[in-house]
N, C-alpha and C positions, 0 to 999 in steps of 0.2 A: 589271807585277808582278815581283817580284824573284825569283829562282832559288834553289830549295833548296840549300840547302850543309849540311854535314853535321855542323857546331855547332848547328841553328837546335833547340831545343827543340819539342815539338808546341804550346806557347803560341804559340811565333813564330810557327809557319805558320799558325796560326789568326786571329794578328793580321796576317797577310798580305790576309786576305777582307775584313776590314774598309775599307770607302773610306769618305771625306767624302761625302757627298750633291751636299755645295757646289760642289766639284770636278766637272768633263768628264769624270773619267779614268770612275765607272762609277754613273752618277744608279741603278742597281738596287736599292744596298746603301742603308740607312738605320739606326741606331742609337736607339731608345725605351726608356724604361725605365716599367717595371711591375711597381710592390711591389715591388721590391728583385730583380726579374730582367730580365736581357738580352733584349730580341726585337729580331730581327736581320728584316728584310723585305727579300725579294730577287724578282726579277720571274724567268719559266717559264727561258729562256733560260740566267739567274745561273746558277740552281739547277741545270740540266743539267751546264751545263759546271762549277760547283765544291761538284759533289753532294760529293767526300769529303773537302774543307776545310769544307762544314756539316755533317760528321756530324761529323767531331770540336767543330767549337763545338759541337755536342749534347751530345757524351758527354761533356761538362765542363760541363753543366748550362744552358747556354743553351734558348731557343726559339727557331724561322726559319718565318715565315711566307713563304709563295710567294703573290703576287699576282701576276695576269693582268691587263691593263691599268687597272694601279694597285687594281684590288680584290680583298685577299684570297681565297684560293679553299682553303687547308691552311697547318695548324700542324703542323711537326714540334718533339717534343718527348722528352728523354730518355726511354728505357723504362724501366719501374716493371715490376720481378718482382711475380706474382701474389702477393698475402698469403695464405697456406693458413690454414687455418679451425684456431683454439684452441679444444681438447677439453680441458672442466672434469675437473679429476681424473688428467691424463695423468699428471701428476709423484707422484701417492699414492704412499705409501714410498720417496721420493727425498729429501724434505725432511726436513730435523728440526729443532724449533726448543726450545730448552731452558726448561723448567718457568717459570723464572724471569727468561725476556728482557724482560718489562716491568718488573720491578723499580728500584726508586728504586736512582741512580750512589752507590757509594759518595764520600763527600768529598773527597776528594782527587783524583778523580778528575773530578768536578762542578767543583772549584773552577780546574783545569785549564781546562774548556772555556770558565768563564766569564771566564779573563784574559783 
């Protein structure tokens, strides 16, 4: 694996974790894709030693499975802040919408949107 230097952006070092499969250098790492995201499977060991090169592929939106003798056993995957619950009516008297926002555009203004 190559040495931090102090150009390498957080992508570099993320693409640092990444190995061919194909390759000796580390059969752990495998690359899949799913729907349109990255899962990254790395065996107990990987993931020990390059626990904080997968949190950043995390927090850039990746998933990293850990498998134990090749079968999966945890997905880590970005945190998701709780959604707090929307109270109908929070925003009464914040809003204001004017008597006549549905109103037909005047024309010139109509024929604007239609060029």
């Amino acid at each position: 694996m190559e040495a931090k230097t102090a150009q390498q952006s957080p992508l570099d070092l993320a693409k640092l974790v990444v190995y061919n499969a194909s390759t000796r250098e580390s059969p752990a790492f495998t690359l899949t894709s799913e729907v349109g995201m990255t899962v990254m499977t790395v065996n107990v060991h990987e993931a020990k030693t390059q626990l904080s090169k997968l949190l950043l592929r995390i927090s850039m939106g990746e998933e990293v499975v850990i498998a134990k003798a090749g079968k999966p056993v945890a997905r880590l995957v970005p945190f998701a802040a709780k959604r707090t619950r929307r109270v109908a009516g929070s925003a009464q008297g914040q809003v204001w919408m004017a008597p006549d926002f549905d109103a037909p555009l005047p024309d010139e203004l109509l024929k604007a949107f239609e060029a």
